[in-house]
PDB file of N, CA, C and O in Angstrom:
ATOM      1  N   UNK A   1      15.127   1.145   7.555  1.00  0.00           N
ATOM      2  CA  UNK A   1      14.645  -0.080   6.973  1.00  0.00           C
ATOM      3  C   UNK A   1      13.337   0.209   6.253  1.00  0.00           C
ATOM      4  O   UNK A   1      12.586   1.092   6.666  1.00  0.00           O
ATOM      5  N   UNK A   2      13.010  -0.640   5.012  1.00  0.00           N
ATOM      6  CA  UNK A   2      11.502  -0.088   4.431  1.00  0.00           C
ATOM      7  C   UNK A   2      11.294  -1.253   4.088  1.00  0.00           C
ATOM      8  O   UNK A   2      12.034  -1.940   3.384  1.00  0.00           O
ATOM      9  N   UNK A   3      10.230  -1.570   4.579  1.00  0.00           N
ATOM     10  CA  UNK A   3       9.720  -3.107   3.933  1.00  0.00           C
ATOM     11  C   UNK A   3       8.520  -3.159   3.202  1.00  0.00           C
ATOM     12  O   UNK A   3       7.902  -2.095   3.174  1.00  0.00           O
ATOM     13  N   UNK A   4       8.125  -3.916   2.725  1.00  0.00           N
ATOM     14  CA  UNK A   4       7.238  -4.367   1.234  1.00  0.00           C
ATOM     15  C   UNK A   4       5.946  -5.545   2.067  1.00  0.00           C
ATOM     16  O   UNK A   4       5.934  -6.477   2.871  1.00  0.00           O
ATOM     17  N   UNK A   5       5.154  -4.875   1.376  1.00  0.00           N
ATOM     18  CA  UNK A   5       3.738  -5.979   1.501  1.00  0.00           C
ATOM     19  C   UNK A   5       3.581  -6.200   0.216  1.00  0.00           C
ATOM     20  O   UNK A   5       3.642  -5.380  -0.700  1.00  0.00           O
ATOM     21  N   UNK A   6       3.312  -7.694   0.159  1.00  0.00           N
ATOM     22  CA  UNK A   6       2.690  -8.340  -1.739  1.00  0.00           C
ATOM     23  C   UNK A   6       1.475  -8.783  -1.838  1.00  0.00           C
ATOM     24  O   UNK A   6       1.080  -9.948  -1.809  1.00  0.00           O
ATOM     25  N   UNK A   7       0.447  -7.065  -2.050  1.00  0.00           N
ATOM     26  CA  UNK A   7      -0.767  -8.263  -2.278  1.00  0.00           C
ATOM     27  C   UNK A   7      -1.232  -6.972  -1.830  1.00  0.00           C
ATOM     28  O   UNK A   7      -0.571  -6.404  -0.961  1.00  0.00           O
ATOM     29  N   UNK A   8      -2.544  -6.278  -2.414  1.00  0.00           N
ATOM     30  CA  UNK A   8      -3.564  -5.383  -1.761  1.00  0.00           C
ATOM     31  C   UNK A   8      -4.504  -6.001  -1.712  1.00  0.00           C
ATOM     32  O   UNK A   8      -5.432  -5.454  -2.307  1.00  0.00           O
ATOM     33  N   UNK A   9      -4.839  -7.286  -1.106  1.00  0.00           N
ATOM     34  CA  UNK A   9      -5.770  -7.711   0.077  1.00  0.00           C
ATOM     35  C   UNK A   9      -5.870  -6.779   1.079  1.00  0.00           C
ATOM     36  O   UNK A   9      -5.068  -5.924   1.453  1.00  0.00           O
ATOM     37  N   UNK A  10      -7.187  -7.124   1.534  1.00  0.00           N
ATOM     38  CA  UNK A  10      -7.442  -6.588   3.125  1.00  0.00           C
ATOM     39  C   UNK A  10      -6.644  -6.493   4.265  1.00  0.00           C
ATOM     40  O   UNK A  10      -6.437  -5.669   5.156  1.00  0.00           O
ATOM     41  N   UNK A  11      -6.048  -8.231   3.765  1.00  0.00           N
ATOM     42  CA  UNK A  11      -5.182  -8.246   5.342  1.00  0.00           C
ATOM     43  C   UNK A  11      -4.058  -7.653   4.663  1.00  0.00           C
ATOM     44  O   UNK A  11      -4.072  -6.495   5.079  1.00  0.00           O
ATOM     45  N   UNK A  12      -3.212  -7.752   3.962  1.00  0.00           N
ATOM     46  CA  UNK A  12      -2.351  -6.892   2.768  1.00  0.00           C
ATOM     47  C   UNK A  12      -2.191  -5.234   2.651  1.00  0.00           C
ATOM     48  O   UNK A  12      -1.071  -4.819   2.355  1.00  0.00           O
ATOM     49  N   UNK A  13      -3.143  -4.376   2.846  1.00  0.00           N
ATOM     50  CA  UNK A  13      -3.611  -3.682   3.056  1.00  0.00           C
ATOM     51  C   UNK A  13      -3.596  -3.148   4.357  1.00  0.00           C
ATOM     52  O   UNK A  13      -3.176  -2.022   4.625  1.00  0.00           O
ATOM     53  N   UNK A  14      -4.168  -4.154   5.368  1.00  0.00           N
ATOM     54  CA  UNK A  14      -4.188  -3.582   6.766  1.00  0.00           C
ATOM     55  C   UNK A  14      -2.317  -3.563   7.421  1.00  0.00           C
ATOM     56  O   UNK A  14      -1.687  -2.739   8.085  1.00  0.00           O
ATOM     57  N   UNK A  15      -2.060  -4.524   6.989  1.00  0.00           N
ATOM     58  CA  UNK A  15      -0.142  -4.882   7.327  1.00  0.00           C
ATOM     59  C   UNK A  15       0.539  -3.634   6.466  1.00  0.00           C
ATOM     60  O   UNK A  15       1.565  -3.085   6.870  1.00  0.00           O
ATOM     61  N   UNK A  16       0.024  -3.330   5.524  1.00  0.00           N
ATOM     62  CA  UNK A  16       1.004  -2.351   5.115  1.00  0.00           C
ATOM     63  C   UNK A  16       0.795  -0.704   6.126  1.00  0.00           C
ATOM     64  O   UNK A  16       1.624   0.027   6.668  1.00  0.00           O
ATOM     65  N   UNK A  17      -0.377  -0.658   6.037  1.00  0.00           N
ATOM     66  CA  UNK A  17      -0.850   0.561   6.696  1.00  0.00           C
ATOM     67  C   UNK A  17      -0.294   0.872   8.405  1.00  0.00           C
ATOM     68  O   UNK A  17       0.096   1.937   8.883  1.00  0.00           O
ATOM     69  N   UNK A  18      -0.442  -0.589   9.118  1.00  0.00           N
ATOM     70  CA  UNK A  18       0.434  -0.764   9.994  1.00  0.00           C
ATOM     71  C   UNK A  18       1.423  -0.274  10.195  1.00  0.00           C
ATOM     72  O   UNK A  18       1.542   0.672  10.974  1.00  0.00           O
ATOM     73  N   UNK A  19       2.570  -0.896   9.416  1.00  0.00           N
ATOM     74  CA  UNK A  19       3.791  -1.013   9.712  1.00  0.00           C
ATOM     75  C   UNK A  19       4.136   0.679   9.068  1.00  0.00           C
ATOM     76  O   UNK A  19       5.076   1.283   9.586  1.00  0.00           O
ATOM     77  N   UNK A  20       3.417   1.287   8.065  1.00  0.00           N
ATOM     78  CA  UNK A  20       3.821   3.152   7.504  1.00  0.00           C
ATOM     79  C   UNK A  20       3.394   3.879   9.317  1.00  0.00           C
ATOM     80  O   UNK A  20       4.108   4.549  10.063  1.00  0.00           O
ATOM     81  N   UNK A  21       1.659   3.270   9.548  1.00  0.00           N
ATOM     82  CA  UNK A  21       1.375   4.320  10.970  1.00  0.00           C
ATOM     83  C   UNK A  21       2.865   4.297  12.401  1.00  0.00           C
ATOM     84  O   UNK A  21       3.134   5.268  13.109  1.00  0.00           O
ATOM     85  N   UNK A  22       3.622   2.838  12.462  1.00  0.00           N
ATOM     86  CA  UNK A  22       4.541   2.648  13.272  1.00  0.00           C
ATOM     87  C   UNK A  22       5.852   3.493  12.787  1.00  0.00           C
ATOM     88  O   UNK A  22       6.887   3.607  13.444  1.00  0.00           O
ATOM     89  N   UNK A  23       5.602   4.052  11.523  1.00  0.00           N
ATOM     90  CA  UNK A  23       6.798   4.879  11.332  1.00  0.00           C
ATOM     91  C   UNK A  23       7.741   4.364  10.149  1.00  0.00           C
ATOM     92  O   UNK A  23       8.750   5.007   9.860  1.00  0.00           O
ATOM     93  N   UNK A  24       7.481   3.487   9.640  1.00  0.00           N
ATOM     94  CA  UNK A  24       8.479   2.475   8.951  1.00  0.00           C
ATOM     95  C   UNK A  24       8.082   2.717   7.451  1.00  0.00           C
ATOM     96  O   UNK A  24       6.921   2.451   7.140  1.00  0.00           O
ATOM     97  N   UNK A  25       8.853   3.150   6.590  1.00  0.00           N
ATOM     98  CA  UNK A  25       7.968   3.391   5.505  1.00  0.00           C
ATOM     99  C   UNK A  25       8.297   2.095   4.843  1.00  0.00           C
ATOM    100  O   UNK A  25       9.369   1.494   4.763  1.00  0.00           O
ATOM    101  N   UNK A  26       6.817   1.748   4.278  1.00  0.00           N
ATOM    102  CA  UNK A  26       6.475   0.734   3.674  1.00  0.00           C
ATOM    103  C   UNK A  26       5.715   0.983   2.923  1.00  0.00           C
ATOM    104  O   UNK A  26       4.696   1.656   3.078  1.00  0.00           O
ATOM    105  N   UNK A  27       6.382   0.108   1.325  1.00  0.00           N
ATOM    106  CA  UNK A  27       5.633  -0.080   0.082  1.00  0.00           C
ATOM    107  C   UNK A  27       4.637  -1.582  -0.237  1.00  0.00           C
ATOM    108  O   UNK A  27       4.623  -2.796  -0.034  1.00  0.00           O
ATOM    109  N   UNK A  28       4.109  -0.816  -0.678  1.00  0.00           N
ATOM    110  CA  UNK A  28       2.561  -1.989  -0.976  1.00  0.00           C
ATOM    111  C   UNK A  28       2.373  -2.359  -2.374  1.00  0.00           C
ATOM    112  O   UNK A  28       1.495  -1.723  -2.957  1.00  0.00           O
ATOM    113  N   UNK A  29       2.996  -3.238  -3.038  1.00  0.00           N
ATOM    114  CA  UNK A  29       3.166  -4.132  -4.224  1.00  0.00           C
ATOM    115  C   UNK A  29       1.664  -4.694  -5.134  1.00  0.00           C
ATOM    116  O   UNK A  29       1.114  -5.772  -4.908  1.00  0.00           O
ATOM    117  N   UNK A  30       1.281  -3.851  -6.001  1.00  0.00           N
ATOM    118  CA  UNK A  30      -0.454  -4.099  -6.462  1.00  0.00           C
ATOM    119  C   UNK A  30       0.265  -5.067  -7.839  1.00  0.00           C
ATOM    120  O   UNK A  30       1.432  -5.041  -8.229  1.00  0.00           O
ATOM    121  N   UNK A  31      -0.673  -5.731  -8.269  1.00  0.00           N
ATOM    122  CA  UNK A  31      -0.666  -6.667  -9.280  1.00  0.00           C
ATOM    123  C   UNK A  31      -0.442  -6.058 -10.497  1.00  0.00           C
ATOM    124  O   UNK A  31       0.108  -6.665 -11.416  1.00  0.00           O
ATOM    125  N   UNK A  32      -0.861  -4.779 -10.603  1.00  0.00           N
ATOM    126  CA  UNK A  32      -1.013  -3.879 -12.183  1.00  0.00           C
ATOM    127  C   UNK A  32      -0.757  -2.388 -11.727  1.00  0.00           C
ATOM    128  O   UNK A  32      -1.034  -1.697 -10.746  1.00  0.00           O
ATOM    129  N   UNK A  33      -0.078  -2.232 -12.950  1.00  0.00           N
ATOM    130  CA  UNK A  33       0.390  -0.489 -12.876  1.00  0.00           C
ATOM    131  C   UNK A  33      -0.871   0.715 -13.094  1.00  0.00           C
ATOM    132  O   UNK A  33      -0.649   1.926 -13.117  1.00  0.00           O
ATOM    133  N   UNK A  34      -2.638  -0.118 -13.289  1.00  0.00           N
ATOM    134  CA  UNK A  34      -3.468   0.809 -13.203  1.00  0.00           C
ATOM    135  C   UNK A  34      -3.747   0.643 -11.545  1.00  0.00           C
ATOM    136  O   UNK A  34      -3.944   1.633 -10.840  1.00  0.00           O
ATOM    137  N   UNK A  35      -3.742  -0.283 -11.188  1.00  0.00           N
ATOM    138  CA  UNK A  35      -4.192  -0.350  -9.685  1.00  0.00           C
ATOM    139  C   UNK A  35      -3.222   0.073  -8.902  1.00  0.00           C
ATOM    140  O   UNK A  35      -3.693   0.606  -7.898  1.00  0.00           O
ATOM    141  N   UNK A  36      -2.239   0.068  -8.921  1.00  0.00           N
ATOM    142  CA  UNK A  36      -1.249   0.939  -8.137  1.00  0.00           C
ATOM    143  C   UNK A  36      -1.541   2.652  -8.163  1.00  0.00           C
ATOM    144  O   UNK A  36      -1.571   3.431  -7.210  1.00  0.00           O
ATOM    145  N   UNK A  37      -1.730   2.902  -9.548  1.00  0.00           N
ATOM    146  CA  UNK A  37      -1.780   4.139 -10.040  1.00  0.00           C
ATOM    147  C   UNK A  37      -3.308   4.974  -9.023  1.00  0.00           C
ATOM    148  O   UNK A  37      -3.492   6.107  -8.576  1.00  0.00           O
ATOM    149  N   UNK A  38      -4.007   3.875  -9.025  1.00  0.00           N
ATOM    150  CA  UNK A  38      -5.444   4.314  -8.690  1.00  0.00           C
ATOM    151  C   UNK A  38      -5.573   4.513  -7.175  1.00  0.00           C
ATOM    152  O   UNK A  38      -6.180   5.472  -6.698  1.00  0.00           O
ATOM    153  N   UNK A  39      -4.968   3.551  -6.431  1.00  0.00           N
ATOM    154  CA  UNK A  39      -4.634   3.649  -4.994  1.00  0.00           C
ATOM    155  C   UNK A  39      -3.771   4.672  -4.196  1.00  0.00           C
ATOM    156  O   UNK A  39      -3.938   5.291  -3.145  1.00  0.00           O
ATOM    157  N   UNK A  40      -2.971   4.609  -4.948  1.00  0.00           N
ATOM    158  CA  UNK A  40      -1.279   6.676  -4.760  1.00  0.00           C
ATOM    159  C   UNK A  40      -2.657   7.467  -5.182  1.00  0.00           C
ATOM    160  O   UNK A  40      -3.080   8.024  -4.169  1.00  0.00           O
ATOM    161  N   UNK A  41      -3.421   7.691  -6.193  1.00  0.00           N
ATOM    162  CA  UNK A  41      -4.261   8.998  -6.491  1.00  0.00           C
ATOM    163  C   UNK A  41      -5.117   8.718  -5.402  1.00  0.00           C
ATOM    164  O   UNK A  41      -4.949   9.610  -4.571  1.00  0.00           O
ATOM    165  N   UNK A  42      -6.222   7.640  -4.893  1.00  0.00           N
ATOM    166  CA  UNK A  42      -6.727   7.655  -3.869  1.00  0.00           C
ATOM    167  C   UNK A  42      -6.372   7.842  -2.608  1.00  0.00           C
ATOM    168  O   UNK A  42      -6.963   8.556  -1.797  1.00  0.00           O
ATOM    169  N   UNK A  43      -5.345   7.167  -2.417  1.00  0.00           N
ATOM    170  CA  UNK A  43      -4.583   7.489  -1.172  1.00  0.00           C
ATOM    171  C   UNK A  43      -5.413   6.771  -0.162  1.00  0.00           C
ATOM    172  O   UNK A  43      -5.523   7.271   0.958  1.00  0.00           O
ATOM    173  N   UNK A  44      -6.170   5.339  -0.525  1.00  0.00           N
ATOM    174  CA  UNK A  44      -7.008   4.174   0.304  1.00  0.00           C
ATOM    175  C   UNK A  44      -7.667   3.272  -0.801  1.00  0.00           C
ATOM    176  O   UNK A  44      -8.181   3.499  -1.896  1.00  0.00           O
ATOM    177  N   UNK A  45      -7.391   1.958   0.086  1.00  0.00           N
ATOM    178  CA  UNK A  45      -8.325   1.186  -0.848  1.00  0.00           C
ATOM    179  C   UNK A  45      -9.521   0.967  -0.805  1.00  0.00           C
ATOM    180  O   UNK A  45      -9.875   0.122   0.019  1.00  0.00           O
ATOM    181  N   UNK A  46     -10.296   1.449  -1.426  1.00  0.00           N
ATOM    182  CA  UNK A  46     -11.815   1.884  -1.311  1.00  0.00           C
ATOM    183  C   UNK A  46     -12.348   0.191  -1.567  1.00  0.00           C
ATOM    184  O   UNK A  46     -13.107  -0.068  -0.633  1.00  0.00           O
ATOM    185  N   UNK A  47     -12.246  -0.702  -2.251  1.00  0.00           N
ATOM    186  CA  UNK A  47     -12.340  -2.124  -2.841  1.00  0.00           C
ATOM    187  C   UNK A  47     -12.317  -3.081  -1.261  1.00  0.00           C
ATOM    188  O   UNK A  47     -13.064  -3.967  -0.846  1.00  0.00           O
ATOM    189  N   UNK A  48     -11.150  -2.447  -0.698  1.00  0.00           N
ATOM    190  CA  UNK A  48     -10.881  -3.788   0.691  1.00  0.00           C
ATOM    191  C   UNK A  48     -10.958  -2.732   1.838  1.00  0.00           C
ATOM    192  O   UNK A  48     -11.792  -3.286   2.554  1.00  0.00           O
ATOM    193  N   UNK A  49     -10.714  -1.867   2.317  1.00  0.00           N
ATOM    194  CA  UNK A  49     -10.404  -1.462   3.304  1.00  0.00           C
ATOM    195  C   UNK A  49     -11.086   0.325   2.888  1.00  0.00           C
ATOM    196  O   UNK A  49     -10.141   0.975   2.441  1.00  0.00           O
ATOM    197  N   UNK A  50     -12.081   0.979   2.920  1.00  0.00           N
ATOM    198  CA  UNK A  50     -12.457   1.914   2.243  1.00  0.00           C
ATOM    199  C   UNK A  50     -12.181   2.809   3.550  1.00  0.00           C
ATOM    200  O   UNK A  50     -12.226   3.969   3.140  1.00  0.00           O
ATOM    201  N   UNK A  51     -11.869   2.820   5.174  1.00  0.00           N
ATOM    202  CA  UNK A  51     -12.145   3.609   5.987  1.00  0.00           C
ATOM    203  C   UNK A  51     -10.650   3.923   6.615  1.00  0.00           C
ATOM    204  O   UNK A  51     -10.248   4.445   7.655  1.00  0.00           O
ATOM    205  N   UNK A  52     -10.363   3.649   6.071  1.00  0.00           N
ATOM    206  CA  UNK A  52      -8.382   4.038   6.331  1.00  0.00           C
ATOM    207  C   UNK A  52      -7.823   4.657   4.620  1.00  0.00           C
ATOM    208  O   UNK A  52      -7.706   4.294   3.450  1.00  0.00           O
ATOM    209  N   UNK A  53      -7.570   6.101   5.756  1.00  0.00           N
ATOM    210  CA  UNK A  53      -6.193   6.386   4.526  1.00  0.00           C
ATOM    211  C   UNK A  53      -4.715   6.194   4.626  1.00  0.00           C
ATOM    212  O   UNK A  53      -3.996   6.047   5.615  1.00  0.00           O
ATOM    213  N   UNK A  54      -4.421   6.236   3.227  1.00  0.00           N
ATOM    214  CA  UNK A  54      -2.459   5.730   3.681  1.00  0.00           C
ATOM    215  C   UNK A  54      -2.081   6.696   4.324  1.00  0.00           C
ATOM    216  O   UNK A  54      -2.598   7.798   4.138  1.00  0.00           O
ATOM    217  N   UNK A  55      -1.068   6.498   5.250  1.00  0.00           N
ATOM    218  CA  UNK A  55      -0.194   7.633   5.829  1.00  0.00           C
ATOM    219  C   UNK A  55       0.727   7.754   4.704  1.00  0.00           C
ATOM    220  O   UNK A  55       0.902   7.078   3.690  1.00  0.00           O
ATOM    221  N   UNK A  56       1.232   8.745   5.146  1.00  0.00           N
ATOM    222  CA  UNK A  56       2.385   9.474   3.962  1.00  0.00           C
ATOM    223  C   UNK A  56       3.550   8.530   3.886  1.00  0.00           C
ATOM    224  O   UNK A  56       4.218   8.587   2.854  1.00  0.00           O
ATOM    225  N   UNK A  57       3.807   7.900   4.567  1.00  0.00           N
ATOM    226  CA  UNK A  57       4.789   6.959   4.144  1.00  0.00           C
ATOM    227  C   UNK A  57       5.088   5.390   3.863  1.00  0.00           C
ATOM    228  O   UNK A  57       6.025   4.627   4.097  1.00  0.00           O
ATOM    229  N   UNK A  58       3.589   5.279   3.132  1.00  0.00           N
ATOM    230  CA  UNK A  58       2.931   4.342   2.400  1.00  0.00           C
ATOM    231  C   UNK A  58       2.956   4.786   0.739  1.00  0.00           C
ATOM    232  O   UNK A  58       2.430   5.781   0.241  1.00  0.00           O
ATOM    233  N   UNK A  59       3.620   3.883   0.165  1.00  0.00           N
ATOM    234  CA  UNK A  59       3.877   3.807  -1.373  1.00  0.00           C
ATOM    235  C   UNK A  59       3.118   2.643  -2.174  1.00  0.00           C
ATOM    236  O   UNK A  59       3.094   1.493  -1.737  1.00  0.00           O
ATOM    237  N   UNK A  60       2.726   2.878  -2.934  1.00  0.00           N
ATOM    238  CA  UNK A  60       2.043   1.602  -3.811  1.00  0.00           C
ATOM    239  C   UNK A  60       2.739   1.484  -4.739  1.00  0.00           C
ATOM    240  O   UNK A  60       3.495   2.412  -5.027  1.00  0.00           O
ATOM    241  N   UNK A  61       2.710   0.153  -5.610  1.00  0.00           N
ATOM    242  CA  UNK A  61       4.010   0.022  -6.913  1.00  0.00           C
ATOM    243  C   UNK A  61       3.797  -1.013  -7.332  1.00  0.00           C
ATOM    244  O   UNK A  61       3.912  -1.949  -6.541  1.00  0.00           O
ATOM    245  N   UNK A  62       3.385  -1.317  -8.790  1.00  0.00           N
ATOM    246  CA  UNK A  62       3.134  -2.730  -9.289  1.00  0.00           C
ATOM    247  C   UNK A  62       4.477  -3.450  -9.557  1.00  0.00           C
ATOM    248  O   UNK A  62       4.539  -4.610  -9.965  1.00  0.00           O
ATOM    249  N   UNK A  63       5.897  -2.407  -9.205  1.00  0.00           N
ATOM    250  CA  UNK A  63       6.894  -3.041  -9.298  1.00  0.00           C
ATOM    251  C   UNK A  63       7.527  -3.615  -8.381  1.00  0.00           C
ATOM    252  O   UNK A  63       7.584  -2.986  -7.325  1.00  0.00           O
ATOM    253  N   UNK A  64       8.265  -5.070  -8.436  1.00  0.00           N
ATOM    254  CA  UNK A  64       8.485  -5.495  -7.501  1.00  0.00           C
ATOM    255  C   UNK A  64       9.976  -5.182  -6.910  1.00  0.00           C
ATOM    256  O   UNK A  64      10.250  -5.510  -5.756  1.00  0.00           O
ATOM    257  N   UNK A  65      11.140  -4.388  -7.944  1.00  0.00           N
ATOM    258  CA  UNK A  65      12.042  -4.119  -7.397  1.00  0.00           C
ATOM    259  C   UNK A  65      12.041  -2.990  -6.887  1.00  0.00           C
ATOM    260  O   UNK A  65      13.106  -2.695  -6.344  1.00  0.00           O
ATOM    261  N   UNK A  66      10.774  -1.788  -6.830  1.00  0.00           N
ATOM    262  CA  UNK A  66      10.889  -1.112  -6.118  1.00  0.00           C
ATOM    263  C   UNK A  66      10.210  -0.956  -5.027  1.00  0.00           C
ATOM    264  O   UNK A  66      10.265   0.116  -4.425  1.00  0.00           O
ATOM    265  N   UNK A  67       9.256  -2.268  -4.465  1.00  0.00           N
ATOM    266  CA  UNK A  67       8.773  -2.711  -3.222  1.00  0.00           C
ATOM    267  C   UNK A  67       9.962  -2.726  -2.621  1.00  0.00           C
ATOM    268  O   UNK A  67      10.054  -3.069  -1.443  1.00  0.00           O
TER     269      UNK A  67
END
């Protein structure tokens, strides 16, 4: 199963990171294809949540059919 968070908010952010650390890979749905882009190269959201990195099976994607 892979489920989708909509929204890189904090709490957005913290739910996605969640549910990748429990094992579940989950994609995280950003508003724009630079902010998606910027978050996969960062690999954390420095803006909401700067002290957590994604686990590896955390995806970002301004697209919504591939959330």
């Amino acid at each position: 199963m892979k489920t989708a968070v909509i929204g890189t908010t904090t709490w957005g952010t913290t739910l996605a990171i969640t549910l990748a650390r429990r094992g579940l890979p989950a994609a995280l749905w950003a508003r724009t294809a630079e902010e998606a882009v910027r978050l996969t190269k960062e690999r954390q959201n420095k803006t909401r949540l700067p002290d957590y990195e994604f686990p590896p099976s955390l995806s970002v994607t301004a697209s919504l059919k591939e959330a």
